[in-house]
Each structure stands twice: as C-alpha cells, then as structure tokens.
N, C-alpha and C positions, 0 to 999 in steps of 0.2 A: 706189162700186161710194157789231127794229127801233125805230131811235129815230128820234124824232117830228124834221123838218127845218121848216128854216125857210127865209124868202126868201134865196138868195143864197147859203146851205149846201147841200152836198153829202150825199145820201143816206148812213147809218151802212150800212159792208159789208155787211150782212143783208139791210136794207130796195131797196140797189143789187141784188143777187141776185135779190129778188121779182120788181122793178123789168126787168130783163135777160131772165129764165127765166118770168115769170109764173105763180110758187108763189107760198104761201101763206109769212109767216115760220114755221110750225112746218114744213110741208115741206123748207122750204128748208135746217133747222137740224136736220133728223133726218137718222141715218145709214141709208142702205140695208142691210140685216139677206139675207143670200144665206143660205139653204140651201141644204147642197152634199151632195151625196152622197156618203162616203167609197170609191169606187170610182175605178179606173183610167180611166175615162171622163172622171173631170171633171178630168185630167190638165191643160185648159189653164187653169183654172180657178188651182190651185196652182202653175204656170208663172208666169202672172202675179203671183200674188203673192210670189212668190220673187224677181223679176227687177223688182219694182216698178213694172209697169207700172202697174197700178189706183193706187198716188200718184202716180204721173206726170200721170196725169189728173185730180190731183185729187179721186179719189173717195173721200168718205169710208166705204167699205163694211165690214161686219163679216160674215163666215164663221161660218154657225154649221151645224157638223156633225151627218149623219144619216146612218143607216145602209144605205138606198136610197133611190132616185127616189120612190118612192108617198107614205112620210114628209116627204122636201121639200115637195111639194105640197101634203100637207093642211096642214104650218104655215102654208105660205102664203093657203090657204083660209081658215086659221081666226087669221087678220091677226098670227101671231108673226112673219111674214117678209115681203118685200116681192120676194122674187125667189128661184126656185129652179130645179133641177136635174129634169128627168123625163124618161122614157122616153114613147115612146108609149103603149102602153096606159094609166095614171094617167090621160093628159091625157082620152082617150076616155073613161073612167067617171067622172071629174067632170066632164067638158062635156053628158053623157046626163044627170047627177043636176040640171044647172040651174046651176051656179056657172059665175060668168063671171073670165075673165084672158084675158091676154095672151101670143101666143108671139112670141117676141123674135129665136129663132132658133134653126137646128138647128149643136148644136157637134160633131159626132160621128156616125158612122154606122157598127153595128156588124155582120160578119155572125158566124151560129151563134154568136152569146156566151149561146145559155142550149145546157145540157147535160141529159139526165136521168141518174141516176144509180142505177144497183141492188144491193140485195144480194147477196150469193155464195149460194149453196146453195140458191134459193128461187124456183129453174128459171124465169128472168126472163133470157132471153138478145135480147132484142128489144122494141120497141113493143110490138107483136102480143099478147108476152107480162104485159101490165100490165091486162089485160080482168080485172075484179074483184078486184083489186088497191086496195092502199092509197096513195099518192102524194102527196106533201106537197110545196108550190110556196109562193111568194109569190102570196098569190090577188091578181086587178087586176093584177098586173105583164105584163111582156112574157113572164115564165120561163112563166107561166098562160096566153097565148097559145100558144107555141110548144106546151106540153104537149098543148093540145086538137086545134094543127092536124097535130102528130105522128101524136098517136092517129086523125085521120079518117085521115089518109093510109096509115097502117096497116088501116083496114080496122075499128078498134074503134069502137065507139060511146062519146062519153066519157060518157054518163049511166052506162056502166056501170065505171068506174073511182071509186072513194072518194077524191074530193079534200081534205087534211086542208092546213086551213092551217098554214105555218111562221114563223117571226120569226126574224130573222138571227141572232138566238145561238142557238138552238134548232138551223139545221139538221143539223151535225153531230151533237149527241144524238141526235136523233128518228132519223136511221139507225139508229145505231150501238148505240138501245135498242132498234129493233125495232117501236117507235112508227110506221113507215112502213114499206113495204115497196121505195119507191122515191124520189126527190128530182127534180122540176125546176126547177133553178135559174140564175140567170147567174154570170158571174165577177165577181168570184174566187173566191165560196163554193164552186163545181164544184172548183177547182183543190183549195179547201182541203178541200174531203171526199176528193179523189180520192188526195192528199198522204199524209192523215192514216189513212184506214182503206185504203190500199192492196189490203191481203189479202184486204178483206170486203166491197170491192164491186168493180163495172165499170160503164165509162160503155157506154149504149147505143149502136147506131150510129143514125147521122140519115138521117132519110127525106125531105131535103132542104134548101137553102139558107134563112133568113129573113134578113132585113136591119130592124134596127130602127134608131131615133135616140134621140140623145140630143139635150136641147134645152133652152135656157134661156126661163123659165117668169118674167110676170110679173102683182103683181099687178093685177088692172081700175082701179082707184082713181090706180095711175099713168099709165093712159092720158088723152096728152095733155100729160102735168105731168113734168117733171124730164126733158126732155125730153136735155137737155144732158149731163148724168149717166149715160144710158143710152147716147150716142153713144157718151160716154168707155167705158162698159163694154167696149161691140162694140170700141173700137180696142185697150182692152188685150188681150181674147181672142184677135182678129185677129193682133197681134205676137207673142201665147205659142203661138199654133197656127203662126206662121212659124218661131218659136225650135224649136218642136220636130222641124221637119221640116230645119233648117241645123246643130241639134247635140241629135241626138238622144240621146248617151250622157248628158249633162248634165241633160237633160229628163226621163230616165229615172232617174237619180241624183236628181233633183229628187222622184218621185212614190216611190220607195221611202221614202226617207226621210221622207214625208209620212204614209205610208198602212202605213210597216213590214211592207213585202213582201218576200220575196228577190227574186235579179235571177231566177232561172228563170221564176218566177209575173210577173212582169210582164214578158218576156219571152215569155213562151206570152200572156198577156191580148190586149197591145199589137197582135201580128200579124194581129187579127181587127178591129180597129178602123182608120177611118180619119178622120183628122182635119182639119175644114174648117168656117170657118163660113160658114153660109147660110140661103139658104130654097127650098126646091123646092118644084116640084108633086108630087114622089114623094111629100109629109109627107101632103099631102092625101090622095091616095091609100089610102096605109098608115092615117092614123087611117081613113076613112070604112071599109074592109074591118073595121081593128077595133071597129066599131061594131057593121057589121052581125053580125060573129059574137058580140058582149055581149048583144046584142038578141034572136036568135034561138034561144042557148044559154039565154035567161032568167037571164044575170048583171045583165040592165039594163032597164032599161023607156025605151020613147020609141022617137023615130024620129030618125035619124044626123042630128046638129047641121049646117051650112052652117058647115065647121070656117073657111074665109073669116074668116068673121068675128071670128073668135078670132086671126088674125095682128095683128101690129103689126111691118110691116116696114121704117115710115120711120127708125128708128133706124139698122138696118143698112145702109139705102140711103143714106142719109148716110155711113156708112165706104166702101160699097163696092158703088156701085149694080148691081154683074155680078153681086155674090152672092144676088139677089133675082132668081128666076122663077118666079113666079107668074101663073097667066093667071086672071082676075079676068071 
C-alpha cells in the first residue's frame, strides 16, 4: 500500500526499483501513507491487512486513521497522505474547488446509510416536519446530500431549515444538549445516537432510496508513478472483498475488532452495503448530480468538473479488466 554502479556491476536494490517502476529514489523508498476512515465501509480495507494481503504484495503501506471520508481527503489534499477513503460528495467539492487526484476505484456501494435522526417531544414526526428547524449534518458529506434531497422531496425548501455543522465526537451531544433539534448522519453514528438516547429520539422515515460509494482516492502526484504498487493495492482489496463474501463471520469478526463495534451494529451497517471493487459509469453519474445540486444550492461555485478526468483506471484494469466500465 541508490548507489552509484559501475561497468559490469549490478544496479543497488533501490536504484534497480527506479530502474524497473520509473520512480524517483525518494519515491521509490517512501511508504504509501492511506487514510482510512474508521467506518464499516472500509471493511476491505482492514481485511486486508488482517489476512496480509498488502505484504503479500509487498506494499510498503501505513494506515493512518480518521474519522470520516471528508478528513481522509483533505489530508490527502494537503500532502499528509498519498491515498484515501471518500465518499462521493468530498470528492465533488474538492473537484468544484480546483484540486486535482485521482480515483482509483469505487470499493463499496451503499444504500440509505445516512439516516436523520429527531428528538422526542418536539412534534418532528416527519421530513416535512424539520421546515425551520435546526439540523446538524456533516456538512460536504453524503449525510448533507441526503438531508437536502430528503427535504425537497418532502416538499421543504432547505434554505429554510438551519444547517448547523457536526464533527464526529459532537454528534451525540449536540442532540442530547438540544444544540440541534434533528441529526443527519451515516452509520454508524445513526446506530450510535439511535443505541444510546433511545427514549429521546426517532429515526425519521425515508422519502426514498440513495445509493452512494465509497472509493479509494489518490493523490495527482502519483499519477503515472508507482504504478506497480497501486496494482498491488487493487489485488489486495480485490482478495479481502473475496474473503468477505466466502467467510463472512471471520470478516466481520475481523471489522469489530478493528473498529470496537458490537456484532448487532455491524450487523444492521453491513446489510446496506455492498461490496465490490470497480468503476462504473453509475460514479459518474452520481458525482455530476452532485455537483449540480452544490452548485445551484450555492455550497459551490463553478460549473460540474468532466469528472473523466479525475479517474485512473489502468491500475484496476490491470487486476481485472471487467471491473472497469466506463465509456469515455
């Protein structure tokens, strides 16, 4: 995840690697830094490295944890990482702000994994009912999608709902102080408000299906470079996405333990996700919608990226040229 030769001598391992891969020796001798996102999602993620695929391949890669997709990304933005975890929407408001990567592939595809969540006593039995209301989301996330396309669908206009932003240790306070008057978020923070203040809220009902992805994110800088490395990636995700669908109690014994969940909560998560890696035309699709709603909501400026150009799909097409459809 070089010493100098002479006639007749053999390249020093390092300078054979530059030689082979066409890196640079500092590229060649720096580890690949992943932000992951501690969520149920990046389940193949810690598959692999439980079952050691990523040494198998030789990858030198280091995990460094965060607490969703939107923060994987901006490390990655802001060069502490060199490959991350995100959701659609992130990817869509930093492709609108001008920053350039690479998507490498989608590992995941979830449906209704964001919920909203309300208080008791505070006549909020519906979407409908959140019209001037207070609502606290991961703003840029997928959960601040769902929220807005709830609410049209309902009939509310969201300029007129107060969207207060949350940060993952915050969500359950800000309910439970009254700081909000409602929550929409993805799992497992939904399971854990819905866990923990049982009495003093209800999940809304949904006003219909969303299907989001998840998808490993890389940075511009490797495109083109460590080319061999990223193959190795795709084939270890590729085998923990098989491991999990040929033993799934192990695989899910694998992500509690990882993530300190009980089995119910990843047990309720898991049945809304599906796990496979790829690239579709659905990704394009989905961002370019969510563009146009950033853009005309006034969360964004610009006009919808030729998200095209932000794939990088020869890596995966090297593991498994069927899981690439894209028409170009």
């Amino acid at each position: 995840m070089r010493a100098k030769t002479g006639v007749g001598v053999w390249p020093a391992p390092m300078a054979l690697v530059a030689t082979l891969f066409g890196v640079t020796p500092a590229q060649a001798s720096e580890a690949l830094v992943f932000a992951v996102a501690k969520l149920p999602l990046s389940m193949p993620i810690y598959v692999a490295e439980a079952k050691g695929y990523f040494s198998a391949e030789k990858l030198d890669l280091q995990i460094a944890d965060c607490d969703i997709g939107r923060q994987c990304l901006d490390r990655m933005l802001k060069g502490q990482a060199q490959l991350a975890t995100s959701a659609d929407s992130p990817i869509v408001f930093a492709s609108l702000s001008g920053a350039k990567f690479s998507i490498l592939a989608t590992m995941a595809t979830m449906h209704n994994f964001s919920k909203i969540i309300a208080r008791r006593g505070l006549g909020i039995a519906s979407v409908a009912d959140l019209q001037d209301r207070r609502v606290g989301t991961f703003v840029g996330t997928s959960a601040h999608y769902f929220l807005e396309m709830s609410l049209l669908t309902a009939g509310v206009d969201p300029v007129r709902v107060k969207i207060v932003p949350v940060e993952s240790s915050s969500v359950g306070p800000s309910l439970a102080s009254g700081a909000v008057d409602a929550l929409a978020v993805f799992e497992p923070f939904a399971s854990s408000v819905l866990n923990n203040q049982a009495q003093q809220v209800r999940m809304l009902p949904s006003n219909g299906v969303q299907t989001d992805t998840w998808n490993v994110v890389a940075a511009y800088a490797l495109h083109g470079q460590r080319d061999a490395e990223l193959q190795g990636l795709c084939r270890a995700l590729d085998k923990a996405i098989q491991f999990i669908a040929e033993s799934p109690e192990e695989a899910r014994a694998i992500l509690r333990r990882r993530l300190a969940l009980d089995t119910p909560t990843v047990d309720g998560v898991l049945k809304d996700i599906d796990f496979e890696l790829e690239l579709r035309q659905s990704l394009i699709t989905g961002l370019e919608g969510q563009a146009r709603w950033a853009v005309r909501g006034g969360l964004a400026t610009g006009k919808t990226p030729n998200f095209l150009e932000y794939l990088r799909p020869e890596p995966l097409k090297h593991v498994r040229a069927g899981a690439v459809s894209i028409v170009r």
